[in-house]
C-alpha positions in Angstrom: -10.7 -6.3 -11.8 -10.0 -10.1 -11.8 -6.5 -10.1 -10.0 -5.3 -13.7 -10.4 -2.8 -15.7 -8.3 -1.1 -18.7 -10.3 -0.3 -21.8 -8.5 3.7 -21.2 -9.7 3.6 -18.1 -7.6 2.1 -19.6 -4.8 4.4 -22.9 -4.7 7.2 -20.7 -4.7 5.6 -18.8 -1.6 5.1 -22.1 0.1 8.5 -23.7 -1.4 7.0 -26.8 -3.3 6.4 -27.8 -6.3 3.6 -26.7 -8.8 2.3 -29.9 -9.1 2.0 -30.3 -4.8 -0.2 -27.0 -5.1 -2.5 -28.7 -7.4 -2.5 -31.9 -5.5 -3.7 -29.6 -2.4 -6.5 -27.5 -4.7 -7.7 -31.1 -5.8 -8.1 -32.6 -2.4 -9.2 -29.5 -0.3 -12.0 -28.5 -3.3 -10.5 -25.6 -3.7 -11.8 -23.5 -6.7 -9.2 -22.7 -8.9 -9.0 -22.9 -13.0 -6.8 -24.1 -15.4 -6.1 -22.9 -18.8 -3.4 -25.1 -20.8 -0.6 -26.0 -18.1 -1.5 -22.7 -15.9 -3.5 -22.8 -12.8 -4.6 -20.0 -11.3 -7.4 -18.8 -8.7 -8.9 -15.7 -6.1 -8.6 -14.7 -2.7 -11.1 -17.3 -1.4 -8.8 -19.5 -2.6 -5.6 -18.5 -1.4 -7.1 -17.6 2.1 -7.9 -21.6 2.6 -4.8 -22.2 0.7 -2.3 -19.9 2.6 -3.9 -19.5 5.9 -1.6 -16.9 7.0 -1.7 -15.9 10.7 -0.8 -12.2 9.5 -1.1 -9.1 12.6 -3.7 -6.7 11.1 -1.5 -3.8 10.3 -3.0 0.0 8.8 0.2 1.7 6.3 0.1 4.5 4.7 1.7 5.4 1.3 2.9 8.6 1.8 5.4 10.8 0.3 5.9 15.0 -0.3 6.5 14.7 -3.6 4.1 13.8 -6.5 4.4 12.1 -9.7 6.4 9.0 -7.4 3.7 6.5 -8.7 2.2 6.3 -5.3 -1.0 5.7 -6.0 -0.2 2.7 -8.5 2.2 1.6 -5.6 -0.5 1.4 -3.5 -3.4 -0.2 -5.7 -0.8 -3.1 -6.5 0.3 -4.0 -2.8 -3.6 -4.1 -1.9 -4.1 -6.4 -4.2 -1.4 -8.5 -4.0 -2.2 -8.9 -0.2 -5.5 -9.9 -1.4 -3.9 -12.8 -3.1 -2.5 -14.3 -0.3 -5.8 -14.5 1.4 -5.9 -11.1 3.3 -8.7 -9.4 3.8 -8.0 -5.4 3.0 -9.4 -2.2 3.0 -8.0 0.7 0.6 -9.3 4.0 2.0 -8.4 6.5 -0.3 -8.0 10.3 1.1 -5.9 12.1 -1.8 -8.9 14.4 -3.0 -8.0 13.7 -7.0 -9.3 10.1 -6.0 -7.1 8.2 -8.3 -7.1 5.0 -5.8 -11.0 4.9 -5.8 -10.7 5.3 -10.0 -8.1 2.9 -9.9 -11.2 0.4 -8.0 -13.6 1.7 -10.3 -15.6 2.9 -7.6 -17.8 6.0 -8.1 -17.3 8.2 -5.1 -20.0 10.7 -6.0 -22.5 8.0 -4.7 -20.8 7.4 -1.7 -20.0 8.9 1.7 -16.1 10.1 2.2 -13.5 10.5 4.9 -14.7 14.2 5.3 -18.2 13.4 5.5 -16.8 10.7 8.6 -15.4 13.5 10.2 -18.0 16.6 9.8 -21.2 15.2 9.2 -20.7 12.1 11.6 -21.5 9.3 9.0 -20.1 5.8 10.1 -17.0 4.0 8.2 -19.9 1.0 7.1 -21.5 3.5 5.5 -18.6 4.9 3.0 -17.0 1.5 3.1 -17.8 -0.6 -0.5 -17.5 -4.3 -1.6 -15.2 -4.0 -5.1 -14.8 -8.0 -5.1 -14.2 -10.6 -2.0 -12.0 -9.7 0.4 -11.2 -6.5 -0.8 -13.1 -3.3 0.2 -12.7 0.8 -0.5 -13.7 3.7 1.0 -13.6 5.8 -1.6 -12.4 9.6 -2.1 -13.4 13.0 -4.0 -12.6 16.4 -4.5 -14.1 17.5 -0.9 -11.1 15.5 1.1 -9.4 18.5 0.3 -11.4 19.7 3.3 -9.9 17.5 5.9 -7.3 19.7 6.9 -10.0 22.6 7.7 -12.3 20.4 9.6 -10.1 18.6 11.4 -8.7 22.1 12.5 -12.3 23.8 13.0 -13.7 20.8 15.3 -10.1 20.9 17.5 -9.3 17.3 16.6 -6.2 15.5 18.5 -4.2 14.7 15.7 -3.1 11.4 17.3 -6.9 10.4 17.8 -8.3 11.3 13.9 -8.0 8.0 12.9 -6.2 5.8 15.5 -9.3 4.6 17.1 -11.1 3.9 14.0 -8.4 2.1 12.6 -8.2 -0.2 15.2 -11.8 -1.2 15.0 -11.2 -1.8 11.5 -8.3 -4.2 12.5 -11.4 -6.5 13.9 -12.5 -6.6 10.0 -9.1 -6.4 7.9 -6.2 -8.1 7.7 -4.3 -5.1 6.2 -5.5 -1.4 5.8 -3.8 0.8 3.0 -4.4 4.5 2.9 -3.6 6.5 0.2 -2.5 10.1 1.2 -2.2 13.4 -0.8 1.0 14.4 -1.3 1.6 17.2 1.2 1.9 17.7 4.9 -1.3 19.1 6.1 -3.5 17.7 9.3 -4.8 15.0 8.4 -1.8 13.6 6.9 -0.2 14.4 10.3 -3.2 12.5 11.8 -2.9 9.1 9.4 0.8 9.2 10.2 0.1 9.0 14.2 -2.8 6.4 13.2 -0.9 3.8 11.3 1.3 1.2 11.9 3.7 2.5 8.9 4.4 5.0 6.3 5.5 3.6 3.0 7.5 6.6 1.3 7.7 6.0 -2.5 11.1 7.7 -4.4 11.8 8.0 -7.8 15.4 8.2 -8.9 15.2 11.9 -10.5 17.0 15.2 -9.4 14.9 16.1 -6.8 14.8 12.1 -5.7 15.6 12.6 -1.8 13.9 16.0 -1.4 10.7 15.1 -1.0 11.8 12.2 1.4 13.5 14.5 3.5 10.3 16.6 4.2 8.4 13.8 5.1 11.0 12.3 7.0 11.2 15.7 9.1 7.9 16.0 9.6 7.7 12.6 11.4 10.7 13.3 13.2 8.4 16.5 14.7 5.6 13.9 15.3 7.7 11.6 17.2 8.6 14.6 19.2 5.4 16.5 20.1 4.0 12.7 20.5 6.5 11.2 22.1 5.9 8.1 19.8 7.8 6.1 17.6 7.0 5.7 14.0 8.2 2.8 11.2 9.1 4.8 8.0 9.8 2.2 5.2 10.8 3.5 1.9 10.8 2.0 -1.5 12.8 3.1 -4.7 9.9 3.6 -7.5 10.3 3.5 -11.4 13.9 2.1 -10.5 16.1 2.0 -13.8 19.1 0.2 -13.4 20.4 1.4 -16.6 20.3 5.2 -15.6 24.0 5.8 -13.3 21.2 8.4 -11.2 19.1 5.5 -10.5 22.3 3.5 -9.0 23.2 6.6 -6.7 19.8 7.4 -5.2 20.4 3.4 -4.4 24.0 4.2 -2.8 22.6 7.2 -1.0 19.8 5.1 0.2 22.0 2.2 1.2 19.5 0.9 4.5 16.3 0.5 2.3 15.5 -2.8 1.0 13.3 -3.0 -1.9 12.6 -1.3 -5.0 10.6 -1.3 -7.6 11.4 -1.5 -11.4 10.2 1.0 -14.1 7.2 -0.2 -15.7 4.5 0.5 -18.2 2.7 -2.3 -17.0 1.1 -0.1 -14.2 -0.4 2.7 -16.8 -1.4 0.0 -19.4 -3.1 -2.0 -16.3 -4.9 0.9 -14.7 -6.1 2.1 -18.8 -7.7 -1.4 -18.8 -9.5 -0.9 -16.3 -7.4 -3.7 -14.3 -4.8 -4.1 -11.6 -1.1 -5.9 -12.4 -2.4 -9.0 -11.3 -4.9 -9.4 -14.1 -2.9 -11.0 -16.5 -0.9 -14.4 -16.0 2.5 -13.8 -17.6 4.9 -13.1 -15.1 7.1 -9.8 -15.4 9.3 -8.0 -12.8 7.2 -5.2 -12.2 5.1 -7.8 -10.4 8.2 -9.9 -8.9 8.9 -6.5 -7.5 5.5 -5.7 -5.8 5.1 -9.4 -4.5 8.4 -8.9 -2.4 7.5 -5.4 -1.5 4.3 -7.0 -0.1 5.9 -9.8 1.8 8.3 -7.1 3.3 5.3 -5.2 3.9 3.1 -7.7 5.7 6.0 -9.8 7.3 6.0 -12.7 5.6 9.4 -12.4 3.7 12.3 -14.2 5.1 14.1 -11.1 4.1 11.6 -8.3 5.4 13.3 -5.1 5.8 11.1 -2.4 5.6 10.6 -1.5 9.5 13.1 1.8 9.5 13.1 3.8 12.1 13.4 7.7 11.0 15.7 8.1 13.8 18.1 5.3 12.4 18.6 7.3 9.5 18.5 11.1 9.9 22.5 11.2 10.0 23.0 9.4 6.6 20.2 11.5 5.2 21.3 14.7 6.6 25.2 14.0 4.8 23.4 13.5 1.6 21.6 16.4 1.4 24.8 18.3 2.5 
């Protein structure tokens, strides 16, 4: 990967002019390269450039439901992060290991989250460089595990991960963990760990079911916990052209974001690249920037901090 922020995208972000941006890369020796009349550059870059005083903050992607693009969701967020400077870590626990493919990482060579938790190996350990500022601790098919260990060792669900993940704040700016899609333990303990759960929907017929089960689930969590826990959800593959598309959107009227349909994300990830690879501007990646910003906090228009409890009525008529 060679994920590339151009200096149009990043005087819009700062609201000035191209030619201010290149003014500021030209007097703070910033390394940055032009081809024709585009300028673009990295993450050591865009962390002198941007400086953001950001809250490290762990989310989780997580939906009940597969084939929502969650994964792909995921992989682009991180990396747009990473272009604003941020320093992030993707740890990947889905046991199919798309996320660490996605990285190119090769997990068979590397310690994973189940070998954390049963065999005691430290997070530095599993943890690998992929390029600056962006790490991944990578997964493969023996996550499928975590449930049973986390069960067999008596684990407190709302201590799996919290404690690590705040000593990984000290190191990243933003954590993203990828989670299988279903509701076992240690999807239970990320969602007690984490500072949010993204849930991905698609705009199909069973759009809002498998919302509703995760939503439920953290309603129990909240209870048993007696916690509070930000549920942000984004509309995936959105087709405005499709009338079930624009209903899932009415039905979902408190959610702020969505994300066009795409084949930018399959043709990226068969490349062996992220979105941000290429320089020609699409919406697929307008989408992901403001889903970012929303995510991180550093959108005007940031949205995405639901409450489940804010929205269990509406969701509840819906299904009715």
């Amino acid at each position: 990967m060679n994920p590339k922020m151009t200096s149009k995208d990043a005087a819009d972000f700062l609201e000035i002019s191209t030619r201010q941006v290149y003014k500021r890369l030209l007097q703070e020796d910033l390394p940055h390269t032009r081809i024709g009349g585009c300028v673009y550059f990295g993450y050591s870059t865009a962390r002198q450039l941007f400086r953001l005083p950001v809250k490290p903050k762990a989310v989780a992607f997580q939906i009940v439901k597969g084939g929502t693009g969650k994964t792909s969701l995921a992989c682009a967020v991180a990396v747009r992060a990473n272009l604003y400077g941020l320093r992030v870590l993707c740890i990947d626990l889905d046991q199919q290991g798309n996320l660490t493919n996605s990285f190119g990482v090769d997990a068979e060579k590397l310690p994973v989250m189940v070998d954390i938790l049963a065999e005691n190996y430290s997070y530095e350990e599993a943890i690998t460089r992929v390029y600056p500022g962006m790490d991944v601790l990578a997964s493969r098919i023996e996550n499928a595990l975590l449930d049973d260990v986390i069960k067999l060792r008596r684990l407190k669900l709302n201590k799996v991960y919290r404690e690590s993940l705040e000593n990984l704040k000290q190191k990243y700016d933003l954590i993203v963990i990828d989670c299988p899609p279903n509701l076992g333990q240690s999807v239970a303990a990320v969602t007690l760990g984490v500072d949010q759960v993204i849930a991905p929907v698609v705009a199909d017929a069973y759009a809002l079911s498998g919302l509703k089960a995760t939503r439920n689930a953290i309603y129990e969590l909240e209870q048993a916990y007696k916690t509070r826990i930000a549920l942000g959800v984004t509309i995936n593959k959105y087709d405005p052209r499709t009338v079930l598309s624009q209903e899932a959107k009415q039905i979902l009227a408190a959610l702020s974001s969505h994300v066009h349909a795409s084949t930018e994300f399959p043709a990226a990830i068969s490349r062996g690249e992220s979105l941000f690879d290429t320089l020609k501007p699409s919406q697929a990646k307008r989408d992901v920037d403001l889903l970012t910003r929303q995510i991180l906090g550093i959108d005007k228009h940031a949205g995405l901090n639901i409450k489940t409890t804010d929205f269990n009525v509406s969701l509840e008529e819906s299904f009715a």
